[in-house]
Backbone bond lengths (Angstrom), bond angles and torsions (degrees), N, CA, C in turn:
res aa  C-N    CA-C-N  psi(-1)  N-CA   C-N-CA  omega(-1)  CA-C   N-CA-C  phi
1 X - - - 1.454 - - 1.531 110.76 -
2 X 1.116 112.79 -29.28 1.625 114.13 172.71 0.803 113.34 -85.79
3 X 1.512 142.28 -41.38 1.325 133.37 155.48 1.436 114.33 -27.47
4 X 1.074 126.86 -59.01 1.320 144.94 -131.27 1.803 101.50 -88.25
5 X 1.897 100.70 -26.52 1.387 116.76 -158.52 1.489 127.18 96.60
6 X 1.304 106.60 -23.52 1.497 107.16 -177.34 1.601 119.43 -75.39
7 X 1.278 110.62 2.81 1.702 98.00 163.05 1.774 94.35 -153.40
8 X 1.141 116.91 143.29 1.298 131.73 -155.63 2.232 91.71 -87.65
9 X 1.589 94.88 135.10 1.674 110.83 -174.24 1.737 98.06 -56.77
10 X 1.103 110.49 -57.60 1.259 119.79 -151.80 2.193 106.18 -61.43
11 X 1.039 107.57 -39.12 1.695 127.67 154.26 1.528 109.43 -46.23
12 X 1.291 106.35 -74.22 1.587 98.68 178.59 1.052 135.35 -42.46
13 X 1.557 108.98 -35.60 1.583 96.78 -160.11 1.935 84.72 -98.60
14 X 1.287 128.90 -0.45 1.350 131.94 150.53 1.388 111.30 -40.01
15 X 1.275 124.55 -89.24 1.185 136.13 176.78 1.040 127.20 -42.92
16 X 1.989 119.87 -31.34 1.649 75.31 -158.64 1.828 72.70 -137.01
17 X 1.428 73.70 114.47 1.817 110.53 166.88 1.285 125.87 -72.79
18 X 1.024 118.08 -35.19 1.487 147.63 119.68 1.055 148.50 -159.76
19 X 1.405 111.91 169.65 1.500 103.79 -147.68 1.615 100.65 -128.65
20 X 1.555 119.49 171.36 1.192 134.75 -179.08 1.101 117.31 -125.43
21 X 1.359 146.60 125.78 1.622 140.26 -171.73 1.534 107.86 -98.73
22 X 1.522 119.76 97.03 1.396 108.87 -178.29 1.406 117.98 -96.20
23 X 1.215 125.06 124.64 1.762 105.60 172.42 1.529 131.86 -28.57
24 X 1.057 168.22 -123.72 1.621 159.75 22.47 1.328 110.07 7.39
25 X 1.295 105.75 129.11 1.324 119.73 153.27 1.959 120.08 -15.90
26 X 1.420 96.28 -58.18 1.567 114.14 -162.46 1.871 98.48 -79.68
27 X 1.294 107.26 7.12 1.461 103.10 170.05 1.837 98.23 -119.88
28 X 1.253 117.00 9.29 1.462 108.26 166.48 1.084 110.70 -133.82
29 X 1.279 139.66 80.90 1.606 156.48 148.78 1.833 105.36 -14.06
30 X 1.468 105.03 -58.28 1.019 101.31 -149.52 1.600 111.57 -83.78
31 X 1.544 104.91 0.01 1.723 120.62 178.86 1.746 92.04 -88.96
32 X 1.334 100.49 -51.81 2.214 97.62 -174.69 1.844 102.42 -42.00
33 X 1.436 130.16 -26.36 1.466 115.48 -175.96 1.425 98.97 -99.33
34 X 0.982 129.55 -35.23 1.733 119.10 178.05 1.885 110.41 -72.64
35 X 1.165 115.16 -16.75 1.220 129.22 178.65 1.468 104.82 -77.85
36 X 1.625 106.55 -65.96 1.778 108.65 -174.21 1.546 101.46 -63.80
37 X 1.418 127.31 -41.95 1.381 116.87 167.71 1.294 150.76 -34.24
38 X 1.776 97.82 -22.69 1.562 106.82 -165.43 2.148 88.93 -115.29
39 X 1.035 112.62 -34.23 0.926 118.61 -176.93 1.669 130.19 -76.55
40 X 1.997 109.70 -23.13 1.419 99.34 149.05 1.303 137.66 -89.08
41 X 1.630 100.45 11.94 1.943 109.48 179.50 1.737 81.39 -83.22
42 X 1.276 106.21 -79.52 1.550 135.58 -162.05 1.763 100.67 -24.04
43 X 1.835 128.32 -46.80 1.251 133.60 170.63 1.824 111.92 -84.06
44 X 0.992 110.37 -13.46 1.371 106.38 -176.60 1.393 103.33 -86.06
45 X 1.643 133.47 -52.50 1.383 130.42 145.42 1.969 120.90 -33.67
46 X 1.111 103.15 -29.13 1.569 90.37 -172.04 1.567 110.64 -96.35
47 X 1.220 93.12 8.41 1.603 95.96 167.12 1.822 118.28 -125.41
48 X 1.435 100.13 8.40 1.710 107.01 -173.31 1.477 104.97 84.66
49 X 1.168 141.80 18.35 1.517 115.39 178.23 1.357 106.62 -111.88
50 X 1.088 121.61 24.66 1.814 124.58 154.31 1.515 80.89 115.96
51 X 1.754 90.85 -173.46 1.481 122.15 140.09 1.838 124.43 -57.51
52 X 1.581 121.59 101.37 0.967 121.91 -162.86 1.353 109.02 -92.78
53 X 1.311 156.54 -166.09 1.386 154.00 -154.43 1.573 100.76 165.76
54 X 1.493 103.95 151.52 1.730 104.73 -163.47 1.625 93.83 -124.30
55 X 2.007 104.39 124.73 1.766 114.68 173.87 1.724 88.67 -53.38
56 X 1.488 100.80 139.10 1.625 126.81 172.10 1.655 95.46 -61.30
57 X 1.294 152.59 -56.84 1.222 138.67 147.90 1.529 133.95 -8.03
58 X 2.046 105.02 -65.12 1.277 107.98 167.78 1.813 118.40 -69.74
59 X 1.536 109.22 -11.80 1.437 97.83 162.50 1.569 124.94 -60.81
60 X 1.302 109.17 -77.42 1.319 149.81 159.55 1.682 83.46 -9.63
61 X 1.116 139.66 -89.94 1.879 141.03 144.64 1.729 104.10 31.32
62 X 1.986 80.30 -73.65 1.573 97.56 -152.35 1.438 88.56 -63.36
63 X 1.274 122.41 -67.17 1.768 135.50 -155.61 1.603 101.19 -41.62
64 X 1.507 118.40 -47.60 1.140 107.24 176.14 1.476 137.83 -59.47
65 X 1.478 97.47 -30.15 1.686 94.69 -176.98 1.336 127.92 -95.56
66 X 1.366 113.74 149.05 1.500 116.30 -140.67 1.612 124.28 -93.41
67 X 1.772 83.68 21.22 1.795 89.65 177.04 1.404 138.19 42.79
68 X 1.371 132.51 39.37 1.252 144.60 -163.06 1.579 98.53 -64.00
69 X 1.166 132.56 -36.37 1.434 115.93 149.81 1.542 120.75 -87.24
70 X 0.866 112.72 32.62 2.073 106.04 148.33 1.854 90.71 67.17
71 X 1.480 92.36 -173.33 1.368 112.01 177.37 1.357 128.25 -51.43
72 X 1.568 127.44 -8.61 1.379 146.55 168.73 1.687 101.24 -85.01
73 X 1.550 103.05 -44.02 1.530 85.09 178.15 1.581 143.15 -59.07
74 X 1.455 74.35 -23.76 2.137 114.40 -166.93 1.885 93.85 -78.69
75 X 1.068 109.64 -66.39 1.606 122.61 176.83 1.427 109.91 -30.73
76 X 1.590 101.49 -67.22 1.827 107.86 -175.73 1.437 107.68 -62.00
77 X 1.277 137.39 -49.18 1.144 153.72 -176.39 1.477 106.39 -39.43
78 X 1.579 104.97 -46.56 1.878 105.22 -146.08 2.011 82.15 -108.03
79 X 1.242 119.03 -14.94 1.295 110.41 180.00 1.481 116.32 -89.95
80 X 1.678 122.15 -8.11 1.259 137.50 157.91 1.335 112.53 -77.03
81 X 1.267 115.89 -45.14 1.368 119.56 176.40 1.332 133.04 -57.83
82 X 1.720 113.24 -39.63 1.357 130.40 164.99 1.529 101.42 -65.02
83 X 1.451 141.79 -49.45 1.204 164.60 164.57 2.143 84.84 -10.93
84 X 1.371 85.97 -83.17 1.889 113.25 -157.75 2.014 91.10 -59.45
85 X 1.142 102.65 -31.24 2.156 98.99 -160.91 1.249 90.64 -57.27
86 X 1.147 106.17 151.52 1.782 134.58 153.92 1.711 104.80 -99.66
87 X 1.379 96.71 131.07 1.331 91.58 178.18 1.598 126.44 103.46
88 X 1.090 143.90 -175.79 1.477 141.73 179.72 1.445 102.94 -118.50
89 X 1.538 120.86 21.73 1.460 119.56 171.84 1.546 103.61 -135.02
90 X 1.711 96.24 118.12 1.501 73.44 153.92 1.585 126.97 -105.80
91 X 1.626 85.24 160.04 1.862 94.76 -162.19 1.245 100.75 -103.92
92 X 1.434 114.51 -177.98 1.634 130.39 -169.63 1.685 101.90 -68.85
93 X 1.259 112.54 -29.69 1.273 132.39 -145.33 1.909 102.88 -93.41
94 X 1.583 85.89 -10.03 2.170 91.98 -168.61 1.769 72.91 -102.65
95 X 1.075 152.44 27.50 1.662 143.96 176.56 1.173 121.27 -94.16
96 X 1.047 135.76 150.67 1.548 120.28 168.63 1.268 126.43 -55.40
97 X 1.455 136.19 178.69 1.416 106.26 -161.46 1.674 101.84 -93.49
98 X 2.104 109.97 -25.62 1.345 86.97 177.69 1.327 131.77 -91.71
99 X 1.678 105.76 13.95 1.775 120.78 174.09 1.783 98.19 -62.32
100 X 1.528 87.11 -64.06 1.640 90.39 163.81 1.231 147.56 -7.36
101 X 1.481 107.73 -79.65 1.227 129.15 168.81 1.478 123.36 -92.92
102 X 1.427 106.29 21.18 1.797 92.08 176.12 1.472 133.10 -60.73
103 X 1.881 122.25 -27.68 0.793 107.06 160.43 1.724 148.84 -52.05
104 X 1.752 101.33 -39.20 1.225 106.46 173.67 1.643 104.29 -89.01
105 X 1.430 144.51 11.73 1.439 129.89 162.88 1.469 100.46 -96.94
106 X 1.147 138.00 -2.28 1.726 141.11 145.60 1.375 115.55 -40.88
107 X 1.385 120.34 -33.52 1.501 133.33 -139.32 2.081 75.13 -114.03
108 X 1.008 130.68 -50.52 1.563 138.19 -143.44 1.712 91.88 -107.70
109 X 1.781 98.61 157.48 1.487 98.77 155.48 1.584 117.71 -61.06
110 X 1.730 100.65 163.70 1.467 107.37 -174.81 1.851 108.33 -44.26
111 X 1.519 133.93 158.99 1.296 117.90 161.90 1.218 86.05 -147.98
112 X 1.499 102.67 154.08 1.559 115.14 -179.65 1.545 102.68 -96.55
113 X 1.057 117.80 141.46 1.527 111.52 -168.30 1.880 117.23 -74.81
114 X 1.458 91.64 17.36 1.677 93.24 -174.72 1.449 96.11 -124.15
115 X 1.591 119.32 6.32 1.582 115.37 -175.86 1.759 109.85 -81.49
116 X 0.952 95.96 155.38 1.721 94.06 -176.61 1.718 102.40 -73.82
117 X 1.319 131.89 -15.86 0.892 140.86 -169.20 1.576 95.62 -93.24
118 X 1.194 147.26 -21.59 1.440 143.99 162.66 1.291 120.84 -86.22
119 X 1.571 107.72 -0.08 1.600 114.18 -170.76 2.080 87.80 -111.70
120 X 0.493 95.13 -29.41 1.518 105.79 169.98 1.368 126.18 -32.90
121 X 1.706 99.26 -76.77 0.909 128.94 -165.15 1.880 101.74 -90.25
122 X 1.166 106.79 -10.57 1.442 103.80 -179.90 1.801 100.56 -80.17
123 X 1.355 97.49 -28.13 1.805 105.05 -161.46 1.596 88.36 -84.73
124 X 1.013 130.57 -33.79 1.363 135.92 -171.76 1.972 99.82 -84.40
125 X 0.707 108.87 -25.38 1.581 92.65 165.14 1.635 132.76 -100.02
126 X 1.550 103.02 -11.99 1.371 133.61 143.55 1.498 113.23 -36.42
127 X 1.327 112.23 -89.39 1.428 136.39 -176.16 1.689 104.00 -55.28
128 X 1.174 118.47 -34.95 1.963 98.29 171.88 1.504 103.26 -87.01
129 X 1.339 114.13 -24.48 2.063 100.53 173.32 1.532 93.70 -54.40
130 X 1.428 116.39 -66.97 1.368 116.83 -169.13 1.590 130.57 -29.45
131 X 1.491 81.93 -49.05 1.761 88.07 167.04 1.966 120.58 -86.44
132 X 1.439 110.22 11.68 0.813 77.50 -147.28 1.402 173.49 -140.04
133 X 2.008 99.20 -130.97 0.998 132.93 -166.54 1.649 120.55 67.31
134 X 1.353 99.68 9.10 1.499 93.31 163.74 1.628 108.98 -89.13
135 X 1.736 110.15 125.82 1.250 132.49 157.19 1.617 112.75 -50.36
136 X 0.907 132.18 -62.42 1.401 110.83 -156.99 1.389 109.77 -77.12
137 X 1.425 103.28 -33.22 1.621 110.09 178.99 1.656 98.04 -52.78
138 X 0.740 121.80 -58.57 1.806 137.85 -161.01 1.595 99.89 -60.25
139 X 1.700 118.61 -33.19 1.424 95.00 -167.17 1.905 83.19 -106.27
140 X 0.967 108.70 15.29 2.056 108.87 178.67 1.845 95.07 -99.04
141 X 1.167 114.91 -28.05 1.706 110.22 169.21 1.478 117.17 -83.06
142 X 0.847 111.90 -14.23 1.808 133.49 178.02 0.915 105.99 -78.13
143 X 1.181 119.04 -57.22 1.985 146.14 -167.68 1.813 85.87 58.78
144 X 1.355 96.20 63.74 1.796 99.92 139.54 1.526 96.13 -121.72
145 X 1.574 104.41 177.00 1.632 130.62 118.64 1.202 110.44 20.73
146 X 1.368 140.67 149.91 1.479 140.12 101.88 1.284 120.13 -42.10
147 X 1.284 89.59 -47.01 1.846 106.93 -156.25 2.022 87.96 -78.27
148 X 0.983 123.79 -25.21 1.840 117.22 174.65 1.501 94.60 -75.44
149 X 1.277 99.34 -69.55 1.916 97.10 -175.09 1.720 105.12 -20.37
150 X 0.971 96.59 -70.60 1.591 101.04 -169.84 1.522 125.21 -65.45
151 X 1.649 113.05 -20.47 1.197 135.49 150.00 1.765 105.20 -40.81
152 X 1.753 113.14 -60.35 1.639 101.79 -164.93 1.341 95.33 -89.91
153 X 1.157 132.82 -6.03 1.082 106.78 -178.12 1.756 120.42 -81.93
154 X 1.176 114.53 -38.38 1.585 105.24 133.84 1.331 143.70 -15.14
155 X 1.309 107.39 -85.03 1.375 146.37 164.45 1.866 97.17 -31.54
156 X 0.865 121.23 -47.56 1.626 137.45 174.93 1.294 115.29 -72.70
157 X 1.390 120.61 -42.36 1.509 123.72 -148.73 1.097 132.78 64.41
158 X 1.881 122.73 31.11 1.126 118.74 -165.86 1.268 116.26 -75.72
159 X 1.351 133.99 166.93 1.348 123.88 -174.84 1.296 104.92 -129.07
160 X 1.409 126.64 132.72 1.606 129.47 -142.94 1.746 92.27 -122.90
């Protein structure tokens, strides 16, 4: 970063008296469950809603995603999340939408979870569970196409 310019030499070697080299978050799996663990009792108490506990699903969620902001990201995340839950569990469903869905946005281009193109494809994978997996039913509740249905579903990368 000093190389680079983005944090000034003369600061650094101020600060850090010493220092510790930690990996990323997204290279320690096994800190993201002892981390989300202590942290949805710890927010679920600091707001009155008991002792909270995390659906093995909405873990499985957390463990996967790769935290590009580190342990601040994980914190804000799971203290909004306890925030939104009903209940003394949180579920997959109190997550953000792309904690959520990371497995199937692996499969798709990147989507920001506020693009109309990620709201899409969320309603579109909705609507064939619903049916499912019947296609025509799915694009006759849509009131598209077949031939579009099958257009986004491409277009998406959904995996059927």
């Amino acid at each position: 970063e000093i190389a680079a310019g983005h944090f000034r030499e003369d600061l650094f070697y101020r600060i850090s008296v010493f220092q510790i080299k930690l990996p990323p978050l997204r290279e320690r799996k096994e800190d993201v469950q002892l981390l989300a663990a202590y942290f949805v009792p710890f927010f679920g108490l600091k707001i009155n809603k008991g002792n909270m506990t995390i659906a093995k699903d909405a873990m499985q969620a957390i463990i996967n995603h790769s935290w590009p902001g580190n342990v601040r990201e994980l914190k804000n995340v799971l203290e909004r999340s306890v925030i939104l839950a009903e209940g003394n569990e949180l579920k997959l469903t109190d997550l953000p939408f792309d904690i959520q869905h990371a497995d199937t946005e692996k499969h798709s281009k990147t989507l920001s979870a506020f693009s109309l193109a990620a709201v899409e494809k969320l309603h579109i994978l909705k609507i064939i569970n619903h049916t499912k997996g019947n296609k025509a039913e799915a694009a006759r509740l849509m009131e598209i196409g077949i031939a579009t249905l099958y257009r986004k579903i491409e277009e998406y990368g959904i995996l059927l």
